[in-house]
N, C-alpha and C positions, 0 to 999 in steps of 0.2 A: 762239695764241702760247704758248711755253714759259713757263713761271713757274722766277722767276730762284727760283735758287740749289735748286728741285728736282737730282732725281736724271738725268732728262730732260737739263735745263740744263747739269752738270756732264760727262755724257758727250759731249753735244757740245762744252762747250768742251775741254776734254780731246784731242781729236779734233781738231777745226776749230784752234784759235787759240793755245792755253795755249802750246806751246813757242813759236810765233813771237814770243808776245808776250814772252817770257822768263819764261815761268813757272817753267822747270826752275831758272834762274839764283836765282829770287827763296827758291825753296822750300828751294834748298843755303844761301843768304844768312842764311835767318831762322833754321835750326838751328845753323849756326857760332854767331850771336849766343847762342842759348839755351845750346848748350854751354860756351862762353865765359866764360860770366857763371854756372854752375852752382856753388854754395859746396862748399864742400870736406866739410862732414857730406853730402852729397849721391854726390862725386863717390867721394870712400871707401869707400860700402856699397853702389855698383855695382859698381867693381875689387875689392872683396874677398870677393864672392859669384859666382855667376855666374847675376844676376838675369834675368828674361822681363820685358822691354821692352816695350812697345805705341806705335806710331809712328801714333796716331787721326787718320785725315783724311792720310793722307799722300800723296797727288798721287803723280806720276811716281813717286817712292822717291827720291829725292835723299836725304833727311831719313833714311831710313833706312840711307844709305850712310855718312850722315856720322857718324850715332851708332854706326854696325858699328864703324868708325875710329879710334873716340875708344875706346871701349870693347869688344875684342875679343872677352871673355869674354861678352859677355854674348847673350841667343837674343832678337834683335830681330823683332818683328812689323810688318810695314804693315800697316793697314787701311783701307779708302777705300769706301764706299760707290758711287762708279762702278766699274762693271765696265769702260770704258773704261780709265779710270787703270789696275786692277788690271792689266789682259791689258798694256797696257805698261808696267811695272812688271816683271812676271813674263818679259817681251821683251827689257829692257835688264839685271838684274836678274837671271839664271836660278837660280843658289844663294841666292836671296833668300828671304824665305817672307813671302808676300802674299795679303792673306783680301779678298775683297768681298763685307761683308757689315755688318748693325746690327751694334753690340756687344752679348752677351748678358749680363745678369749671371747668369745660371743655370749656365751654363757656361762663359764667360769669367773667365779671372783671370792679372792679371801684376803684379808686384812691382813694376813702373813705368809709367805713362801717361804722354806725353808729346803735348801739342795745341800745334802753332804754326799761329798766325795761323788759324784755321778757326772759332773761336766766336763771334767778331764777326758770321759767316753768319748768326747766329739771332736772331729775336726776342727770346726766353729764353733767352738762354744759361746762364744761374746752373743752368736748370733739365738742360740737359744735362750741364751740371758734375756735378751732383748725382749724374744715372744712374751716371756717368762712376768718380765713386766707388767706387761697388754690384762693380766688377770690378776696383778697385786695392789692392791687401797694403801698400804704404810710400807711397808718392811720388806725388802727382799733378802734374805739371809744366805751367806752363799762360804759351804767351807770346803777347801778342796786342794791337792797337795802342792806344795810349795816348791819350786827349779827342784822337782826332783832329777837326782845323777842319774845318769846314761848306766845299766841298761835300765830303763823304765818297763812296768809292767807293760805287756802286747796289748791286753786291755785299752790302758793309755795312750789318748791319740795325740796329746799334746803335752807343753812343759810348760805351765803353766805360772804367771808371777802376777805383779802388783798394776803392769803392764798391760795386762793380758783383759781389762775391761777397763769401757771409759771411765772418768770422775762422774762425771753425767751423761742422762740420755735418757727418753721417751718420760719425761717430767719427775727425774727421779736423781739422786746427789749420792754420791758414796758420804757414808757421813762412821764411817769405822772401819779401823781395817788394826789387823793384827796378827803376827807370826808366830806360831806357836810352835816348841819344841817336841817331841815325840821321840824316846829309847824303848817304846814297848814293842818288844821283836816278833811277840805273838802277832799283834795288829797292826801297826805301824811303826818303823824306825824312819825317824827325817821330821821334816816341817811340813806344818799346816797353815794353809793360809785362812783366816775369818774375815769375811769381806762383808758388810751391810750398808742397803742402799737405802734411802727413805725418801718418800715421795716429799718434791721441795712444793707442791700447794699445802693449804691449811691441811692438819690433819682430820679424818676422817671419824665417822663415829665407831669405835669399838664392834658395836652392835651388827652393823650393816655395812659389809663389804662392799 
């Protein structure tokens, strides 16, 4: 049997299920929300640079259509560790630019991370937050559900709150945080967490992550 939430797991559903079930609907859903709700020091030193975006865990690319959208200037990345997702993605998506692959921080670096709904996946997630860091220049953007009620999706490995990452860590401050309500039963019923972290040295140039 496949062990959920593997790489195995995620190709197939990718494949098999994710669009009938409305996956592509919920993934466009959960990024309007994060764009929506992004503060204005935030949305500023995006439109006034033309910062390198990281759309981490990004499914189909919806997410990454919607933040092309909001922000033109800016060189948005998918990345998805299925190679399922990636190849459609890169199908629906051809001017897109779509990586499947780990994140490195060796070689990886973008002025913004942005993770929706994808770190609940983990056991640890503080602990991928952390890596998560190691390849961010300004911004890490992090939205993902809120003390959701018992039974939680099998998906979800954890219940995650406000708790559940430090203020600080690896040169970087939470500098926003906000609870968001959600009655849409198609995609989400409950609360959303918007959590952003911003690196506490000077900031960075736009240009060059």
């Amino acid at each position: 049997m496949t062990t959920i939430n593997s790489k195995e797991y995620w190709d197939s559903r990718f494949d098999v299920n994710w669009e009938t079930a409305g996956g592509k609907n919920q993934t466009r859903f959960f990024m309007r929300m994060l764009l929506e709700n992004l503060p204005e020091e935030v949305c500023k030193y995006i439109k006034d640079g033309s910062p390198f975006i990281l759309d981490w865990g990004c499914a189909l690319g919806q997410g990454v259509e919607e933040i092309s959208k909001r922000f033109s200037n800016a060189h948005v990345t998918g990345l998805d560790f299925s190679e399922t997702a990636v190849k459609k993605c890169k199908a629906d998506y051809p001017s897109g630019n779509f990586r499947s692959e780990i994140l490195d921080p060796q070689k990886d670096r973008f002025n913004v991370i942005i993770s929706s709904n994808c770190l609940e996946h983990f056991p640890n997630p503080a602990e991928v937050f952390a890596q998560h860091l190691l390849s961010t220049g300004q911004y890490y953007i992090l939205l993902v559900p809120y003390n959701e009620k018992p039974p939680i999706c099998p998906e979800h490995q954890i219940i995650l709150s406000e708790n559940s990452f430090p203020s600080e860590i690896n040169g970087f401050g939470r500098c926003f945080l906000k609870i968001i309500n959600s009655q849409n039963k198609g995609c989400w019923c409950g609360q959303q967490m918007l959590m952003i972290y911003k690196r506490l040295s000077a900031a960075q140039n736009n240009s060059d992550p």
